[in-house]
C-alpha positions in Angstrom: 22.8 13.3 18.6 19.2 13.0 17.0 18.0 9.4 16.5 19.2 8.3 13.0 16.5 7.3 10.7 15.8 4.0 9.5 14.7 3.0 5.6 14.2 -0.1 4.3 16.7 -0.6 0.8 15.5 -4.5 0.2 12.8 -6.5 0.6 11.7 -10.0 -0.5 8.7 -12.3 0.3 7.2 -15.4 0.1 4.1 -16.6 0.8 0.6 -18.5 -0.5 0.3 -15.3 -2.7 3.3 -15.6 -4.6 7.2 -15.6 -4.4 7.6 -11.7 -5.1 6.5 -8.6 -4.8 4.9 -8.3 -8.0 2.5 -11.6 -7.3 1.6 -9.7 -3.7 0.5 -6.7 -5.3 -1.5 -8.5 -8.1 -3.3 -10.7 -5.3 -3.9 -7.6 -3.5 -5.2 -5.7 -6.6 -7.2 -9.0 -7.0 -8.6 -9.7 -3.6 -8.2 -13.1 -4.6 -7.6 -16.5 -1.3 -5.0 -18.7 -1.4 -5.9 -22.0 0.4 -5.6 -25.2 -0.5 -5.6 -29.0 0.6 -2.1 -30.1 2.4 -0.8 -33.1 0.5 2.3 -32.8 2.4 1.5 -33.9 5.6 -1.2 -36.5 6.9 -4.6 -34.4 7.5 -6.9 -37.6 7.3 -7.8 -37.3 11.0 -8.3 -33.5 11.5 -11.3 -31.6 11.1 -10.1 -29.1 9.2 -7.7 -29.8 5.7 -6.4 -27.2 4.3 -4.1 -24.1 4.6 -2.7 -21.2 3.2 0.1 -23.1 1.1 3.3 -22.1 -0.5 4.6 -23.0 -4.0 8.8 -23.3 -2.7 11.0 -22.7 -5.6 12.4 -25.9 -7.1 15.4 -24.5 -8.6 18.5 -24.1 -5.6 21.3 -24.2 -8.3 22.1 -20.5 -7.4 23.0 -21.1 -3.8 26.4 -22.4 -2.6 25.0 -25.2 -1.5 26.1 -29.1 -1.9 23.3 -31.8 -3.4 23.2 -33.4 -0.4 23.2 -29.6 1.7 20.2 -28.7 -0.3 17.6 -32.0 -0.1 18.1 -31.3 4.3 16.9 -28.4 3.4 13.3 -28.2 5.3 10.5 -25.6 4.0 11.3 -23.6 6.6 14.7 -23.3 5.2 13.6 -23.0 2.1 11.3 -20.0 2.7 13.9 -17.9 4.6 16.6 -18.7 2.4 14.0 -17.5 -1.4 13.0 -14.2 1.0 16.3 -13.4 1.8 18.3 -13.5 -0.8 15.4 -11.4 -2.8 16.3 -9.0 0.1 19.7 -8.6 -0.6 19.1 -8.4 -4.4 16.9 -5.8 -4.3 18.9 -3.6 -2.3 21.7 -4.5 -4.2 24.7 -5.9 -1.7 27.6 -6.8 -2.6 29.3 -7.2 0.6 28.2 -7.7 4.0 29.9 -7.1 7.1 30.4 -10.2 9.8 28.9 -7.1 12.0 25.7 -7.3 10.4 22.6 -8.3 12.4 20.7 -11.1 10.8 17.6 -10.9 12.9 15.1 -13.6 12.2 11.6 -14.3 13.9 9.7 -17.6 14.1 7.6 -19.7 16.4 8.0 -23.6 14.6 11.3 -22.9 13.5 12.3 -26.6 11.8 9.7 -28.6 13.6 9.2 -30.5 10.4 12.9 -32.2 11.7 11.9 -32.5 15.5 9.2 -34.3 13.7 11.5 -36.5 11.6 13.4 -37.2 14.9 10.5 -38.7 16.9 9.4 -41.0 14.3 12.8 -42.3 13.6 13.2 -42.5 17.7 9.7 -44.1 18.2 9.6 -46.5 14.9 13.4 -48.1 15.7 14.2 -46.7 19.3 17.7 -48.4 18.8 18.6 -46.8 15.7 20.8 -43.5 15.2 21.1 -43.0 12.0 20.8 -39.5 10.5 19.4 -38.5 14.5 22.7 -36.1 15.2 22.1 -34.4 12.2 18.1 -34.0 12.4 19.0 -32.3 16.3 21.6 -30.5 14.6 19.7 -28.8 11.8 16.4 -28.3 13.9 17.9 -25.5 15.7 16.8 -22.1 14.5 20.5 -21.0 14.3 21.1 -23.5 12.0 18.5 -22.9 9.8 20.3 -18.7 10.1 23.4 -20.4 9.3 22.1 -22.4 6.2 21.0 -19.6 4.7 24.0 -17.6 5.0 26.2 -19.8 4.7 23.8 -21.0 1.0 23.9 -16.8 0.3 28.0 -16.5 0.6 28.1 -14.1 4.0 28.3 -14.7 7.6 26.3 -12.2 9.8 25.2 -12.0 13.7 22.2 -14.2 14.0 19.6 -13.1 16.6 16.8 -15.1 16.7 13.3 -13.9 18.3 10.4 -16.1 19.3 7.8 -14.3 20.6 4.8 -16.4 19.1 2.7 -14.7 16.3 4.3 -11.5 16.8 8.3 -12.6 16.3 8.7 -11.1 13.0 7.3 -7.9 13.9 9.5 -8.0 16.9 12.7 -8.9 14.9 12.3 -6.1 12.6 11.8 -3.8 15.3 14.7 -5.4 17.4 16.9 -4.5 14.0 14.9 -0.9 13.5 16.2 0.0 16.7 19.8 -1.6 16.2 20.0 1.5 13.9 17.9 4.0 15.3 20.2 4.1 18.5 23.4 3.9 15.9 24.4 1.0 17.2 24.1 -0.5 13.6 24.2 0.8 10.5 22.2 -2.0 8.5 20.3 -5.3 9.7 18.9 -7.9 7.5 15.4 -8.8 9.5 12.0 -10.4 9.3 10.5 -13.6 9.9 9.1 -17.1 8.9 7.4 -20.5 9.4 6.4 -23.1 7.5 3.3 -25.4 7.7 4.0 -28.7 9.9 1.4 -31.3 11.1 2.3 -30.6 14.7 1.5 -27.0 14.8 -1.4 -27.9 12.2 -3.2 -30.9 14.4 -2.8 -28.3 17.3 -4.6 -25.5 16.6 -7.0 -28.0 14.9 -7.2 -29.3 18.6 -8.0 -26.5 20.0 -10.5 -25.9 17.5 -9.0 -22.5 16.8 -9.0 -23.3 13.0 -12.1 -22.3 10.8 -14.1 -25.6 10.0 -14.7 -23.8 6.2 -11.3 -23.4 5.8 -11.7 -19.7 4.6 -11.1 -17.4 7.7 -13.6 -14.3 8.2 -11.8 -11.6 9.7 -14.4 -9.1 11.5 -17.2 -10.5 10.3 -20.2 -10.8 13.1 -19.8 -14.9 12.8 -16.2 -15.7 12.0 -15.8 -19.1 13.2 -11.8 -19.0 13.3 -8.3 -18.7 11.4 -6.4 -20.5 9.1 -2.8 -21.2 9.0 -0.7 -20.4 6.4 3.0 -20.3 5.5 5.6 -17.6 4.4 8.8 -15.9 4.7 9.7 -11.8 4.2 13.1 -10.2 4.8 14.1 -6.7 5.0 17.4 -5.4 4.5 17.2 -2.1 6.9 19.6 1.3 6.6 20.7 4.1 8.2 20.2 7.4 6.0 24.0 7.2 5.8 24.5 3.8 5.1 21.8 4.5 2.2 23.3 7.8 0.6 27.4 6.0 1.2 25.9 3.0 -0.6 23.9 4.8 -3.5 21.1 2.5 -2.7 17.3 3.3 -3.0 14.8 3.6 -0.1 11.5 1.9 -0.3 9.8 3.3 2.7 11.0 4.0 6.1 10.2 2.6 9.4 9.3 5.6 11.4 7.9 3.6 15.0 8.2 0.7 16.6 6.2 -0.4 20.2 5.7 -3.7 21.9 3.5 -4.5 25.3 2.9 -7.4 27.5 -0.6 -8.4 28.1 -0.5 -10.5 31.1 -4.3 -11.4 30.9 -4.2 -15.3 29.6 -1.6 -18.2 28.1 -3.7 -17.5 24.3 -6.4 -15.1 25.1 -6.0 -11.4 24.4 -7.3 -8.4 27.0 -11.0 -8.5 26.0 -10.3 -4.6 25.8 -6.7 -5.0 24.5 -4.6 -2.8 26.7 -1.4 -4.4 25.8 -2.5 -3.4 22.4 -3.3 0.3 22.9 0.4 0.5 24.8 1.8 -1.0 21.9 0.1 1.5 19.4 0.8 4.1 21.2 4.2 3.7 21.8 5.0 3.2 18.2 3.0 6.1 17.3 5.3 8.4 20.1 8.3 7.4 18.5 7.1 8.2 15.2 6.4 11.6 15.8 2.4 10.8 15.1 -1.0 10.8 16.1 -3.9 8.1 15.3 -4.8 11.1 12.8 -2.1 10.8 11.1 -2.5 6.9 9.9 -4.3 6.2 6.6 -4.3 2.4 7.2 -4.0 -0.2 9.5 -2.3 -3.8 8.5 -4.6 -5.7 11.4 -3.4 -8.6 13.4 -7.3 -10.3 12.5 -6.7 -13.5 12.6 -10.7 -14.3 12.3 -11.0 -15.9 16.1 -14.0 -14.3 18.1 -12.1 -13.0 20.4 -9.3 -11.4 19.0 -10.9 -9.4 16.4 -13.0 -7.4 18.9 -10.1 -7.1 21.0 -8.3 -5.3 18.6 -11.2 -3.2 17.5 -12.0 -2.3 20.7 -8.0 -1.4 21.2 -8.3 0.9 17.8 -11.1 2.5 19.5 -9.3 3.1 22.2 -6.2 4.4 21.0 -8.0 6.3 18.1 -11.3 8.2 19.9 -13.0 9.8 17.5 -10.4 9.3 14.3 -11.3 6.1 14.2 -13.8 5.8 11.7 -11.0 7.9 8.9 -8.5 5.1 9.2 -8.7 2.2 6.8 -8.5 -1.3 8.6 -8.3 -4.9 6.9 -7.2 -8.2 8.0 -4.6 -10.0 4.8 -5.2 -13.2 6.7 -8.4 -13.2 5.1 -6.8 -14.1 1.8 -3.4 -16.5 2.5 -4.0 -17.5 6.5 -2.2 -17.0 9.9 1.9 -17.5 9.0 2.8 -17.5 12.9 6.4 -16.5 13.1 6.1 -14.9 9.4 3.2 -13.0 9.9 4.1 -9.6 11.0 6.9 -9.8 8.4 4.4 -10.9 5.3 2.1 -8.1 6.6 4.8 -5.3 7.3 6.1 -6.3 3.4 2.2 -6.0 2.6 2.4 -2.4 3.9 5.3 -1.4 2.3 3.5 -2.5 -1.1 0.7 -0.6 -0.1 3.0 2.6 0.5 4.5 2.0 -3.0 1.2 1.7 -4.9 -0.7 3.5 -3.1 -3.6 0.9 -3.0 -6.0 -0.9 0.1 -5.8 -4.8 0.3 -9.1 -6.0 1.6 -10.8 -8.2 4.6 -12.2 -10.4 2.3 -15.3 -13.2 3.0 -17.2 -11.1 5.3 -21.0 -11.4 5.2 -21.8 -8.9 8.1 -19.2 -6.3 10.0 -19.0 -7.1 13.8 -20.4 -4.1 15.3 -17.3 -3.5 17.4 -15.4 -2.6 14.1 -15.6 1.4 14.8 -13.0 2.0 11.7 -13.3 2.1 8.1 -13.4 -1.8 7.0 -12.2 -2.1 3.8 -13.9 -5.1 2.2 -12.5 -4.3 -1.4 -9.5 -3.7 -2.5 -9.2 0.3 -3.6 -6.9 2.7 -4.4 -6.0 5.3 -1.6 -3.7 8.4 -0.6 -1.2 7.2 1.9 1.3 8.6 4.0 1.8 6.6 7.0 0.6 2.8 7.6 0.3 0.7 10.7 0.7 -3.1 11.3 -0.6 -4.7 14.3 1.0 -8.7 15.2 -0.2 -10.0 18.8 0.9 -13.5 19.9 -0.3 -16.0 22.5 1.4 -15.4 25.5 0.6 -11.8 25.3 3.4 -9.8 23.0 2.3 -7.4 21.3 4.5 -5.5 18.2 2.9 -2.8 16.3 5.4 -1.0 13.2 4.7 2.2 11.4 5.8 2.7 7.9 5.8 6.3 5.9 6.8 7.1 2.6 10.2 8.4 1.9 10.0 12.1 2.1 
């Protein structure tokens, strides 16, 4: 029996751009950034003090949720729960089977709690107040269950952390829950939320962008910036869509993921794991580099990364290289860790639908590795088939392929 294929139905996202799909694609057509100073969390003592920062709905009185269920709520949470329940709107469900897979990517999961937790341990060492329930409701199955539970359904939580590239994985992990017909429908995608741990650390390392304002591809990009979002997918088989009457957006078409075992946080100066990642995706679509208008690029703005992957386009692309448009969306809202690959692949499904680039924006001078067609506008463009790119530190690579519905 031929694979079946796989079409996204629903899709809802969150992020420093906007809370849906129509304040993405306005960004977008904008080529407007999205940072900001944290007021959330103590940056006094880092060197760097701002992000890519979400605006969380205030308004919970749709959810099934208790007063006191929805002030635990954590932005972490909060993100997943306002991107999937757009998810399920838009595709218009009704009813969802315990069967379900709710496959969910992140890296800090509720770390805001763990951080709760160690200043209630550390300020009264003796006290136990409210401690079950911060260990309790810093699990990333709880946060699954939250939402569901908030939403009215209970599903199959699978949770996948895999660094930077976890929501990419998770909606691959669901793409090919279907594809094999194993499944008939997932709900997928991924989040994180800013915290001052994983905020101090990267500004430790001094992987962060003293400016603020990340330069993806540009010849003296200094380093990212971290941002926050959520985007969930509801996912189909062709017969789950026709049984349900519900309408495709775009389909996934490819999915390939690769190991690089060459350093803890450093990519393959050359990206191999990369190429194997492309390429694999690109064999289970049924394509060739040829056949991708645009590519969705990890570029988080680091110095090494970004010639990594340009020199992994290269490779993977010869000579068709320079035809295929590539930009980096960090450029404009930040890093989102966990939620990355699922903001970006919800950023290529826009770009499907409306036919349109988004841009790598603040860039002064192209690196010269950049062998591709680096769009540093946003423009209007003929697309059939687009490509996202999420790597993560420890070497996972995830790279998706989107096409219209044909």
């Amino acid at each position: 029996m031929p694979p079946s294929r796989v079409f996204i139905t629903g899709a809802g996202m969150i992020s420093p751009m906007g809370n849906n799909a129509e304040a993405h694609i306005a960004a977008l057509r904008a080529g407007s950034t999205h940072f900001r100073e944290i007021d959330f969390f103590d940056v006094s003592r880092q060197r760097v003090k701002t992000a890519g920062v979400a605006d969380l709905p205030d308004d919970l009185s749709g959810y099934t949720l208790t007063p006191r269920e929805a002030a635990r709520l954590d932005r972490g949470t909060r993100l997943l729960l306002h991107a999937t329940a757009q998810a399920i709107s838009v595709a218009k469900l009704t009813d969802i089977p315990i069967e379900t897979p709710f496959v969910v990517g992140t890296s800090a999961g509720a770390m805001p709690i763990g951080e709760e937790y160690y200043k209630a341990a550390t300020a009264v060492p003796n006290k136990r107040t409210g401690q079950f329930s911060r260990v309790e409701h810093y699990q990333p199955q709880r946060q699954s269950g939250t939402v569901q539970h908030a939403l009215g359904f209970r599903a199959r939580t699978q949770i996948i952390s895999n660094a930077c590239a976890s929501g990419a994985n998770a909606i691959g992990h669901a793409f090919h829950s279907i594809r094999s017909g194993r499944k008939s429908m997932a709900i997928a995608g991924g989040y994180d939320a800013l915290c001052q741990l994983v905020f101090s650390g990267f500004d430790s390392l001094q992987a962060l962008a003293v400016s603020g304002i990340p330069r993806p591809f540009d010849a003296h990009r200094d380093g990212l910036a971290l941002g926050e979002g959520a985007a969930m997918f509801v996912l189909e088989s062709e017969e789950s869509m026709l049984a349900r009457g519900a309408v495709p957006i775009v389909e996934i078409c490819g999915y390939g993921m690769a190991t690089d075992l060459h350093h803890l946080t450093q990519p393959h100066p050359e990206g191999t794991a990369a190429v194997r990642s492309m390429t694999a995706a690109c064999k289970q679509a049924g394509k060739q580099p040829c056949d991708i208008q645009y590519i969705n690029s990890h570029g988080t703005g680091t110095p090494l990364n970004d010639v990594a992957e340009a020199n992994a386009i290269s490779h993977w692309a010869g000579e068709d290289a320079k035809n295929i448009a590539v930009s980096s969306t960090k450029s404009a809202m930040g890093h989102l860790l966990g939620g990355a690959g699922a903001v970006e692949s919800a950023i290529c499904m826009l770009a499907l639908k409306h036919q349109h680039l988004p841009a790598s924006l603040n860039i002064r001078e192209v690196d010269p590795a950049c062998c591709f067609d680096l769009v540093r506008e946003p423009r209007e463009a003929s697309l059939n088939a687009v490509l996202t790119n999420s790597f993560g530190f420890g070497g996972s690579n995830a790279t998706l392929i989107f096409s219209n519905v044909n």
